[in-house]
N, C-alpha and C positions, 0 to 999 in steps of 0.2 A: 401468378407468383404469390407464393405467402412466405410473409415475414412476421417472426417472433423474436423480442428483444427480450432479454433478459440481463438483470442487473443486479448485481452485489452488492448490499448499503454503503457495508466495511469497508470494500476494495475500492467503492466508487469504480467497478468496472461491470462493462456492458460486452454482450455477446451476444450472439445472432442465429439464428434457424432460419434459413431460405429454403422454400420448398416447391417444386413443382405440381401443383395439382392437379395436370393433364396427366404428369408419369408416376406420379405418387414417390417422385424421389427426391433428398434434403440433402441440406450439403450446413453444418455446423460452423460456426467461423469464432474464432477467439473461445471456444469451451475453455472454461473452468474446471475445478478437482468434481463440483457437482453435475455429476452425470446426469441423475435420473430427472432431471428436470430437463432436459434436452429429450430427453428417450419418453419421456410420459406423452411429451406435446406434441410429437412423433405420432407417436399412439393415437393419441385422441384424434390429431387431422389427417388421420390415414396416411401416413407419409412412414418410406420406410429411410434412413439414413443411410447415404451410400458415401459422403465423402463428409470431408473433415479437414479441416486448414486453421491456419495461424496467420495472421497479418507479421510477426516479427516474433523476435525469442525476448517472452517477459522477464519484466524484472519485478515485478510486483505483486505477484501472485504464479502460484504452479499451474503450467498448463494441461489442463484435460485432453490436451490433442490425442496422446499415445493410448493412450487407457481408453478413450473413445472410440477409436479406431479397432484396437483391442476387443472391447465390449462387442460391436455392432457388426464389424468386418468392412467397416468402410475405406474408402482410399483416401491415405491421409497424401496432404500436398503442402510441401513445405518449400520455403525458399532457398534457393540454391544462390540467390546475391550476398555481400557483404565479404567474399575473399575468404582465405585460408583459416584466420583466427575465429570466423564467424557461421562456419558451417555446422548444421545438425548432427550434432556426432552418432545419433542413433539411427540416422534416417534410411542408408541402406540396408543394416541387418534388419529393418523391420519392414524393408518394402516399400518407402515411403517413393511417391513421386515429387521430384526436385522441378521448381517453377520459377519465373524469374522474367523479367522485361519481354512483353511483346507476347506471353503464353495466352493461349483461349483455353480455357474446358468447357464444360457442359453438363450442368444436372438439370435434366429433364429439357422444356426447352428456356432453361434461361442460361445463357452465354456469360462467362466470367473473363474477365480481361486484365490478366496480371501488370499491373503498373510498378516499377521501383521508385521507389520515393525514400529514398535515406537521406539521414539527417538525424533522427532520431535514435535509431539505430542501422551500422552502414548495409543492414539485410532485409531491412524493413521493405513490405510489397503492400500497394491499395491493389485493392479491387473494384475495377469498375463494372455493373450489371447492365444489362441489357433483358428484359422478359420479351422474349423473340414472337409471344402471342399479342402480345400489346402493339411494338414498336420493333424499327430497327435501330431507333436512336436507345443510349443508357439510361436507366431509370434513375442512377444513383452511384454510391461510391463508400463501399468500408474500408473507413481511412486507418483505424488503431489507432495510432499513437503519430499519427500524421498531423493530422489537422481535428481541433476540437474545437467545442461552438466557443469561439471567442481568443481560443490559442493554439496554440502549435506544442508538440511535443519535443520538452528539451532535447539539448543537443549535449549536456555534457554529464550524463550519466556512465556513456563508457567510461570515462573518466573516473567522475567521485564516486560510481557503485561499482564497476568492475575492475576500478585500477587499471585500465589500460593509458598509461599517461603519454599526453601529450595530444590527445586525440579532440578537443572540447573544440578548439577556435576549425580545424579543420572540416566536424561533424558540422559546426555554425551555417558554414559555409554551404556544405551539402544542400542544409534543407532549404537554405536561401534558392538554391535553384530548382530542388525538388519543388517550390514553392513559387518560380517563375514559370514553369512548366506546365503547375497546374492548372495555373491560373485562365488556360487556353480553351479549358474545357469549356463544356455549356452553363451559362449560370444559374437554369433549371434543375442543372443536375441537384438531387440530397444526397444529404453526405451524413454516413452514422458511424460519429465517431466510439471509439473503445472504453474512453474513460469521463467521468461528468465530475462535478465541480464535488473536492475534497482528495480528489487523486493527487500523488506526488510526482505525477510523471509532465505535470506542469505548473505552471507558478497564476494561472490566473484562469482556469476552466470554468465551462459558462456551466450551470443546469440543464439546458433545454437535451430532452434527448436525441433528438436530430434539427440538423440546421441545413441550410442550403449555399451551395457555392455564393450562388450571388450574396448572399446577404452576408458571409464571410467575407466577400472581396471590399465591401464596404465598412462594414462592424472590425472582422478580427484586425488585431493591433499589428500584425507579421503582413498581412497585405498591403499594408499602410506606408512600409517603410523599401524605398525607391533605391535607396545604397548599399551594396553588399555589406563593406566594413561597420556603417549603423546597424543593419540589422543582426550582424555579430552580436556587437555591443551588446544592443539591446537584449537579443536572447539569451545571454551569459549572465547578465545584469540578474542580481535580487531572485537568483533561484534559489529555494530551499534547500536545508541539506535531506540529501535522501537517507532513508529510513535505512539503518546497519544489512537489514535480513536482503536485500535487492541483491547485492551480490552473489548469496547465495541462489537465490532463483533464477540468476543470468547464468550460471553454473549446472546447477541443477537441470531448467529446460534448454541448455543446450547439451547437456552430454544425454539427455533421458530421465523424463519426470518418473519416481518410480509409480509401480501402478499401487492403489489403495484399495479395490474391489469395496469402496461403499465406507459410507461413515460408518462409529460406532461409537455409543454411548458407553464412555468410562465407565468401569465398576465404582459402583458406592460403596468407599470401604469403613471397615470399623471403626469407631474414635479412639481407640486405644493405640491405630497404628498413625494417628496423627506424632503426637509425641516424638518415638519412635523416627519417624521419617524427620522432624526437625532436629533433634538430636542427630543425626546419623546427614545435616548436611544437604537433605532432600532440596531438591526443588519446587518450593510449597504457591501455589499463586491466588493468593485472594482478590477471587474477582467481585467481592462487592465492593458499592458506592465507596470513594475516598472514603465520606463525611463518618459512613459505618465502621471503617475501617481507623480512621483516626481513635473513633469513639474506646476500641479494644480491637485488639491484633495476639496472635500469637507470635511471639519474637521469634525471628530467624526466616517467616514467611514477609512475599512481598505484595506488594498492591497493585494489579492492574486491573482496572475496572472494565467488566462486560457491556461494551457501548458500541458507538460507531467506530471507536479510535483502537479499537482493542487489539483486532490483528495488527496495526502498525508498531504503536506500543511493543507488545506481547516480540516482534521481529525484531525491534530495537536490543533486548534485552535478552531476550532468552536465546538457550543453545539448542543445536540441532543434534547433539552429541549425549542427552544424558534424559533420564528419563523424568515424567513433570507429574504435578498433581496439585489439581486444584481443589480451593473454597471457594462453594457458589451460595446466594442468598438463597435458602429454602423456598420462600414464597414465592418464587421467578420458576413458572415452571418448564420445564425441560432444559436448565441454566448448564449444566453439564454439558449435555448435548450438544448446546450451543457454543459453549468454549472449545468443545473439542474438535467441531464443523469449524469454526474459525481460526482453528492454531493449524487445521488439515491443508485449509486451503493457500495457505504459505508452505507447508511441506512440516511442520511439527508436530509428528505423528505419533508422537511417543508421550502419549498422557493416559499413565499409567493406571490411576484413580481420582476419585473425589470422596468430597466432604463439604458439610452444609452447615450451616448458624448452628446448628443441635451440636457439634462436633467442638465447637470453640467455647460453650455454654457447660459440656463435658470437661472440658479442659479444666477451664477457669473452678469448677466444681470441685472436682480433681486438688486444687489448688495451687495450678498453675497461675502463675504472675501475666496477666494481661496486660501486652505494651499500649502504647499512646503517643499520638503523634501530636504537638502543643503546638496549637496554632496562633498565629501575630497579625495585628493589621499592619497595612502598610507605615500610617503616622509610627506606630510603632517599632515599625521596622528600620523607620530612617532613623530617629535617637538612639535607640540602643548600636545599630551602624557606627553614627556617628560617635560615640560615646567609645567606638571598637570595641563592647562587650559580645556582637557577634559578629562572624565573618555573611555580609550580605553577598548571594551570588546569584545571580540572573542564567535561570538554566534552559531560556530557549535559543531557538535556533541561531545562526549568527546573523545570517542575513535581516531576525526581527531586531538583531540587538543593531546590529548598525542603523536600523530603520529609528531608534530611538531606544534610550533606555537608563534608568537612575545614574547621576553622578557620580565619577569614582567606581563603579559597580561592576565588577570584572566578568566577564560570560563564559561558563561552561554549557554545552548542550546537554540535556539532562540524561542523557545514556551515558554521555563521559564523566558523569559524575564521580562514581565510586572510585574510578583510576586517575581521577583526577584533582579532588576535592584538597588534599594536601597541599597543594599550589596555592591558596588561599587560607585553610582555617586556622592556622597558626596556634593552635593550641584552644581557642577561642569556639563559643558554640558556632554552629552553625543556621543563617536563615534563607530558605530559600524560593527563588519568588519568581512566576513564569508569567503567560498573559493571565489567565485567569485563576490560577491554581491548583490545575488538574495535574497538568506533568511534573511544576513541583512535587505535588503530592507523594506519586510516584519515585521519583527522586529521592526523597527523605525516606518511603521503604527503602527503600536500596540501603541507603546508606545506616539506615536504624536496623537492617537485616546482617550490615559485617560491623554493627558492633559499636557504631557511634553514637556514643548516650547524648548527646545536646542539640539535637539537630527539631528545627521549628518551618513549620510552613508560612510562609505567608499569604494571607488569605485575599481571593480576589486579584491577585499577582499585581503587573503592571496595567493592566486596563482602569484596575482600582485607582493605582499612583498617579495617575493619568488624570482621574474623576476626581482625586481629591486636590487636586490644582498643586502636585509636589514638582521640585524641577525635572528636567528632561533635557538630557543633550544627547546628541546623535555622533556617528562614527568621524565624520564628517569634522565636526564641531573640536 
């Protein structure tokens, strides 16, 4: 048996190539929109791909299942659990075989043992392996969104990404016994989960990239907890809110991810049609640093920085409906590329062009008016606050603002900013202040993009306010 793990910085998601080296046959499990990194390693270990599967239908990324299957001619194997509302809508017109409690297959000779473990989502399947050359005992177990090193995969995402209401305390429930269940197994078993630490699909995921039952039975915090209604609690308790774009891709890979036949590098387009496109409304996305972007901006474009957080971001805020076009730092090479690979791998396929530092340098030459985003420290932030010369607003998540957050200081989440910032600024500039200053940042494009002249970052956010010994009350409090 050979296995290859592959992992996405951005998504903070991992996927797997099992291959049998007696039969030279693979079986892919959680693919991504990038194909050819599955298909190359194929290649090189003499392995030809013959199947293809999904632990559950994402919400955090598009899945390459169909388009791999598509590509290679493999059998795709999908789950047939989770009831009427949660079925693969594509899975018969393309062939798919439907899998589900108590299923075996076989690539090559290592044996697959479909397990149902919902909770997570109610369709959700592990797989437990067996390499039939080795042993008759399992070598192991890809959990997904099951079970990860140090957490379990929420339960109330149907919910706050899909809107199916009402569904959070009874999903709780689920995995509580998906997770009494499992616990039967061997504690030699590994277990490799789907997602590692920065994922949203849980509130406290460890790094390691595989961990082992035992040492979850001991370590993870859901093994720990002996009473159904606690373990609710507990799992509902201080979850993040999920990123706007999840919905869409609970949508998306369940009715059919469409297929993309391969990344492509957006055309570099001329400086003359920057204007042009701001004028005319475009959706313009400056992916360099904040700190650059503060420094000069061309008005009407917004700020999201090419990092780790970009796809989340970038899903937060942008539509899936209109066509995009980004500013990349010149000196970062292949920066295009790379925003275009990362807006794909959410399903945002429509980045029409770019443009580089030379293009805003043209502008400004031009003599066009370069914006500025006016930065505050926090001591600064609190007097003029206090003084109400500006409306201070705390635009992280809620669950950090409950966790602790300035006096008096009302919380919007910084995607709801722009529809929302009226609720507070009373005529009065605006400052606005996250953990460290990044999503502010961002924020104050938004909102310096529909047109509001007073709007200030403040620098270093709450971690700052924290470090400089200002008060602090919690939701609580």
């Amino acid at each position: 048996m050979l296995l290859r793990r592959f992992y996405d910085e951005p998504l903070a998601q991992a996927s797997f190539l099992v291959g049998c080296q007696a039969t030279g046959e693979a079986i892919v499990i959680d693919p991504n929109r990038d194909l050819q990194q599955y298909i190359d390693v194929a290649n090189v270990e003499g392995l030809r791909i013959t199947h293809v599967t999904e632990t559950h239908i994402h919400a955090d990324f598009l899945s390459g299942t169909r388009e791999l299957a598509a590509r290679t001619g493999a059998l795709m194997l999908l789950s047939r659990e989770g009831g009427p509302g949660w079925q693969y809508a594509f899975a018969e017109g393309e062939g798919a075989t439907l899998v589900g409690k108590g299923a075996q297959f076989r690539v090559g000779n290592i044996v697959f043992e479909v397990m149902h473990t919902p909770g997570h989502t109610p369709e959700h399947l592990t797989f437990l392996v067996t390499d039939t050359k080795t042993s008759d005992h399992p070598v192991g177990a890809f959990t997904g969104d099951f079970i990860f090193a140090g957490d379990v995969g929420r339960p109330d995402l149907l919910e706050r990404a899909a809107h199916v209401a009402g569904t959070m305390e009874a999903s709780a429930r689920a995995l509580f016994r998906s997770l009494r269940d499992f616990r039967s197994l061997p504690p030699y078993l590994q277990l490799w989960p789907g997602h590692g630490a920065g994922s949203a699909c849980g509130k406290s995921l460890g790094a390691m990239p595989q961990t082992t039952l035992g040492y979850e039975l001991v370590s993870n915090w859901a093994f720990q907890v002996e009473r159904e209604t606690e373990f609710v609690r507990q799992a509902l308790a201080g979850q993040p809110e999920p990123p706007r774009y999840f919905a869409e891709m609970k949508r998306m890979n369940r009715d059919g991810p469409p297929l993309l036949d391969g990344f492509k590098e957006p055309p570099r387009l001329a400086a003359g049609k920057l204007g042009a496109l701001v004028d005319a409304k475009a959706l313009v996305i400056d992916t360099r640093r904040t700190d650059r972007f503060a420094a000069g901006f061309i008005p009407g474009t917004i700020n999201i920085p090419l990092g780790r957080s970009f796809t989340t971001y970038a899903g937060s805020v942008l539509p899936y409906d209109a066509d995009l076009y980004v500013i990349v730092d010149d000196k970062r090479a292949g920066a295009a590329a790379q925003a275009a690979h990362d807006l794909a791998m959410i399903g945002l396929d429509r980045v029409a062009g770019a443009f580089g530092d030379a293009d805003i340098a043209a502008w400004a030459k031009a003599g066009g008016a370069l914006g500025r985003v006016t930065q505050m420290d926090v001591r600064q932030a609190q007097e003029r606050s206090a003084r109400n010369e500006v409306a201070l607003v705390d635009v992280r998540g809620r669950s950090e603002w409950d966790e602790g957050h300035a006096p008096g200081v009302p919380n919007i989440p910084w995607p709801d900013v722009p529809e929302r910032i009226s609720e507070v600024a009373e005529g009065r500039g605006i400052a606005l202040m996250c953990q460290t200053g990044s999503r502010s940042a961002i924020a104050a494009s938004l909102l310096l993009a529909r047109g509001y002249p007073n709007v200030v970052n403040v620098t270093g956010g709450f971690a700052e306010w924290q470090r400089a010994g200002l008060p602090v009350e919690t939701a609580a409090a």
